[in-house]
DORO-535981 format. One record per residue (C-alpha): residue in one letter; x, y, z. Coordinates in steps of 0.5 Angstrom, whole numbers, plus 500, padded with zeros to 3 digits. Example, Ala and Ser with C-alpha at 12.3 -4.5 7.8 and 13.67 -1.06 7.14 Angstrom:
BEGIN
a525491516 s527498514 
! end
This chain:
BEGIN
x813286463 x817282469 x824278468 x820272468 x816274462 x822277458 x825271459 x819267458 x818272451 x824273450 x827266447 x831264454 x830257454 x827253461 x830247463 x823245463 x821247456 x822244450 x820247443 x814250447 x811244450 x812241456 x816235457 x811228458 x815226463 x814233467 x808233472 x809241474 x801245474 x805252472 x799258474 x801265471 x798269477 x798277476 x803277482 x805273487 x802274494 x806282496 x807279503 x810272501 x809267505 x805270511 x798270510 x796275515 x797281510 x794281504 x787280501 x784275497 x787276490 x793276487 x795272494 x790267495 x793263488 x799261491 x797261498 x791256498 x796250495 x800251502 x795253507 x788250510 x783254514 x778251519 x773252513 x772255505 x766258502 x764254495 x762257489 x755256492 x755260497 x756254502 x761253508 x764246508 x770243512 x777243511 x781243516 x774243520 x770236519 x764239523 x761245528 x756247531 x753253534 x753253542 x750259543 x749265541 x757267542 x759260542 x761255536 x765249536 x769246531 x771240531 x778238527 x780233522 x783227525 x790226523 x793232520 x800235520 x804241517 x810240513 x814240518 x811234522 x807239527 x800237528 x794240526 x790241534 x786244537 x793248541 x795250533 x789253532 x789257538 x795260537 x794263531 x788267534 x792269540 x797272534 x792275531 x787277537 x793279542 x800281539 x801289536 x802286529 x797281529 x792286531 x793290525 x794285520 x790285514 x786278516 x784280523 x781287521 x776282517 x775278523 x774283529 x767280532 x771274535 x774275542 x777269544 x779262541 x781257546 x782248545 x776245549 x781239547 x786236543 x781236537 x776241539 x776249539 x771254541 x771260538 x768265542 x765272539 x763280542 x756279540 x752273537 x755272529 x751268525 x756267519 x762266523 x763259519 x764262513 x767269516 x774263520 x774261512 x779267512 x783265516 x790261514 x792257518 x800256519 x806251523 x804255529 x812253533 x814255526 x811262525 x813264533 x821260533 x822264526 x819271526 x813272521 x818276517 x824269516 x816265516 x814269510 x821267506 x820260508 x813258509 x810252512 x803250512 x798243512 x796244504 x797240499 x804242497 x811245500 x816250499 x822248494 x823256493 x821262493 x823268490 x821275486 x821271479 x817264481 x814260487 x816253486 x812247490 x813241491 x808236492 x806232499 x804225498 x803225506 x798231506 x790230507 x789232501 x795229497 x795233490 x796228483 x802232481 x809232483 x809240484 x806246482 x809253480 x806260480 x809265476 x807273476 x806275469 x803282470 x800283463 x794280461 x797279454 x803275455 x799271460 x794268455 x801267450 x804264456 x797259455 x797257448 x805256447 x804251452 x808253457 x803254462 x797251465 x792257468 x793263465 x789267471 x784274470 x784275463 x779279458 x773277454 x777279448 x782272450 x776267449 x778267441 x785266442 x785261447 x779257445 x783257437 x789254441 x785248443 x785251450 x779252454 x776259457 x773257463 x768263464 x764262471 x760268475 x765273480 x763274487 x765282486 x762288483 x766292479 x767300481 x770306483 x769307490 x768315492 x771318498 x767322504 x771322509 x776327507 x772335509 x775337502 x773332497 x769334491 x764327491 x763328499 x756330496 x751325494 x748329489 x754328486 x757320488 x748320484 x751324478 x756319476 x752313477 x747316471 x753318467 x755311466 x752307460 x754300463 x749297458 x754299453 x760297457 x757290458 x755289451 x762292448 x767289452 x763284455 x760281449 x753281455 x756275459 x757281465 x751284467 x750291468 x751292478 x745294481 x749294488 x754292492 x753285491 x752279486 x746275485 x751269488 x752273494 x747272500 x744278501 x743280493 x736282491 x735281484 x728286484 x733292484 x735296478 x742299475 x742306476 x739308469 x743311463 x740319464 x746324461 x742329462 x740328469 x746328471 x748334469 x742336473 x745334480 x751336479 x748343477 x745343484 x750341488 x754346484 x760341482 x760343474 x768343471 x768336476 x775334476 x779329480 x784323480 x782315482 x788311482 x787303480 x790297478 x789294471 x790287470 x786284476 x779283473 x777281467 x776287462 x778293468 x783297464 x778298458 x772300463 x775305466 x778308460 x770308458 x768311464 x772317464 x769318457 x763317460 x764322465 x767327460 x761327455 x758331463 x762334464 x767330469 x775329468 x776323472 x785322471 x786315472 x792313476 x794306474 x798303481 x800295483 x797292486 x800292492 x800299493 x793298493 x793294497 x797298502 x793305500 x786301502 x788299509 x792305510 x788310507 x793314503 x789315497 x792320492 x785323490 x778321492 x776315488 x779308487 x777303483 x775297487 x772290487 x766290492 x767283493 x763278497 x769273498 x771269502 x765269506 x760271500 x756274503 x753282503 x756284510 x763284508 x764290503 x758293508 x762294512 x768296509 x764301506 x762303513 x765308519 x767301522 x772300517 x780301519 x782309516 x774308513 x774312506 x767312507 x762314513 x755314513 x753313521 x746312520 x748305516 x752303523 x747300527 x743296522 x750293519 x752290526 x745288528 x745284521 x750279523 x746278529 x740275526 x740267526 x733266521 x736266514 x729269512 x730275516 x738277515 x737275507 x732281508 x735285513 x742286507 x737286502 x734293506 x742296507 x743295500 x739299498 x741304502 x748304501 x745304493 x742311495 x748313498 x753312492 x759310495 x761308489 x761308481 x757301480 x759298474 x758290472 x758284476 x765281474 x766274471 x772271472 x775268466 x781263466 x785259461 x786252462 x791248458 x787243454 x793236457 x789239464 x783234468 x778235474 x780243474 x775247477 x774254479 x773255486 x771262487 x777264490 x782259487 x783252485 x782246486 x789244486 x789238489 x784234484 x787238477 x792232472 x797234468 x796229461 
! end
């Protein structure tokens, strides 16, 4: 447990706190996040999760990706498609960040000549996920053309990733001195940043002033304290939680909001290494046969998440419901693994706990799963900022990891294609024949055609098994019952509109 839980659990009063309850006249939303964002305030080193609850309040991207699978505008009001390497974004007039820097078509561009031209910003985590574009340029004050390698159909969606930060800021200060101070055009700024808590203020002056005086984020890594946290009052979201949570939370009064997650959950299974024991498909097959994923659905689920039939949710563009979960087949399992002459299979995966509903109780009924066959899976529970570093690194300790094969932030199948690609940075996974089709998916303009076009990798890449698949996660979080107009975005919130009663 964190100090701050300690503290929180342990009976250290808050100045905020009184007998459990928050004060009527404090307008603060409090967020207990699994973590804050590893890197701080720099948004160019991290993924999504745990980051992306904190850094959402601060910053805007041209773009964001809805529930829905939609690309709307943030700081973006509108883009069109020039040609096929061509998009043009027009910005929305009037917005500044929170130091009085304006949001123009030059900041835009200075942000992608950081993360397209400097040595740094070229091996940061955001721009390995937008490596299709080659230049971005002002056409004028509120213009910016973004120019791609090659014809990118998807690439509204894709800049939706990018974050986008105080340009004179960031170069004047350094990212490091940037990531202890941020300054961004959302609709709160920084009032302190440290390892226990990041405390916001709001920004009456924002486009999209929030209706609350401040927000607070605090990383309670476990799931337990965290719903504790939720239903003594002391926070308003408690993020990630557990299926086996929903009771406890809705008794308190307090609702579960429980909506479809654009990730799937596995274990990923390397075969970029010569001496790997899961570089065999026959083997990477076994173990999918080996798991009874109706069972953990219905066990730990309660049903609500559904057995992975691919590297895709059915909110996923690309995703094909007519495909199949690998069924339930102990004995043919043993069969491959004899054929690949894999008996007495044992190896380590390293995975973190607490991020996703259910992880930790999945992968203990995986390894069950794998020994009734035979298999020893050690798992290795590490933070998640190691996993972070390792994923990107790929300075694995064994040759599996658990992973979230997640669609965000531009929900769509090509992402996690191609993170599970030879293209990938330090690949844990190669399958060269998969290659061309990966890049030529993007390419194609016709919805119709590119839907088919994923649907076809998918089952490819099913075929090859690149990993364990599970169940396609839910994404459970508690809501205090004093919040109004909260909604879950699929990445984050919707800070802006939430109220506290």
């Amino acid at each position: 447990m964190n100090r701050f839980a300690r503290a929180l659990f342990g009976g250290v009063a808050l100045a905020v706190l009184v007998s459990g309850t928050v004060m009527a006249q404090d307008k603060t939303l409090r967020v207990a996040a699994t973590s804050l964002p590893p890197p701080g305030g720099n948004p160019y080193l991290a993924g999504i999760f745990p980051s992306w609850h904190t850094w959402t309040a601060l910053f805007d991207a041209l773009t964001f990706v809805d529930t829905d699978g939609g690309v709307k505008p943030q700081a973006a009001a509108s883009w069109r498609n020039v040609d096929a390497t061509t998009w043009q974004f027009t910005l929305r007039p009037g917005v500044k960040f929170d130091n009085g820097e304006a949001l123009d078509a030059a900041a835009v561009a200075a942000v992608f000549d950081w993360l397209l031209n400097d040595e740094k910003g070229k091996t940061s985590n955001v721009a390995r996920g937008v490596p299709e574009i080659a230049s971005v340029r002002p056409v004028d004050a509120m213009t910016v053309e973004v120019k791609t390698k090659a014809a990118d159909a998807i690439q509204p969606g894709r800049i939706s990733s990018v974050l986008l930060v105080a340009p004179k800021a960031w170069k004047d200060m350094g990212p490091e001195a940037f990531a202890r101070a941020p300054i961004g055009s959302g609709s709160f700024k920084v009032r302190a940043w440290s390892p226990e808590r990041v405390s916001l203020l709001a920004r009456p002056d924002s486009w999209r002033p929030p209706k609350v005086g401040g927000l607070e984020v605090v990383p309670i890594a476990e799931r337990a304290p965290r719903v504790q946290a939720l239903v003594s009052n002391q926070v308003d979201i408690a993020v990630s939680l557990s299926p086996d949570n929903v009771g406890e939370i809705e008794r308190g009064g307090h609702k579960a909001d429980i909506v479809p997650s654009s990730a799937v959950s596995t274990i990923a299974m390397i075969n970029t290494r010569d001496n790997s024991p899961l570089k065999d498909k026959r083997v990477r097959q076994a173990l999918n046969h080996a798991v009874n994923k109706e069972a953990i659905s219905r066990n730990l689920f309660g049903g609500r998440a559904k057995p992975a039939s691919q590297g895709a949710t059915p909110n996923t563009f690309g995703y094909d419901p007519a495909k199949l979960p690998y069924p339930f087949d102990q004995a043919r399992a043993k069969q491959l693994l004899a054929e690949a002459n894999a008996t007495n299979l044992k190896f380590v995966a390293e995975v973190t706990v607490g991020a996703f509903a259910g992880d930790s109780e999945m992968f203990q009924q995986v390894a069950q799963d794998l020994q009734a066959v035979g298999v020893g899976m050690d798992l290795r529970p590490i933070p998640s900022a190691d996993w972070i570093r390792k994923f990107l690194t790929g300075a694995w300790d064994g040759p599996a990891f658990g992973s979230g094969q997640n669609s965000q932030p531009f929900n769509d199948a090509s992402r996690w294609l191609v993170f599970n690609s030879c293209d990938k940075p330090n690949p844990y996974f190669c399958e060269e024949s998969m290659r061309a089709a990966i890049k030529q998916s993007n390419e194609i303009f016709d919805v119709a055609a590119r839907r088919k076009a994923l649907s076809d990798l998918l089952a490819m890449e099913r075929d090859l098994a690149p990993y364990i698949l599970l169940v396609e996660n839910i994404e459970i979080i508690g809501v205090n019952r004093r919040l109004a107009g909260f909604r879950n975005t699929g990445k984050s919130f919707n800070y802006e509109e939430i109220v506290v009663n």
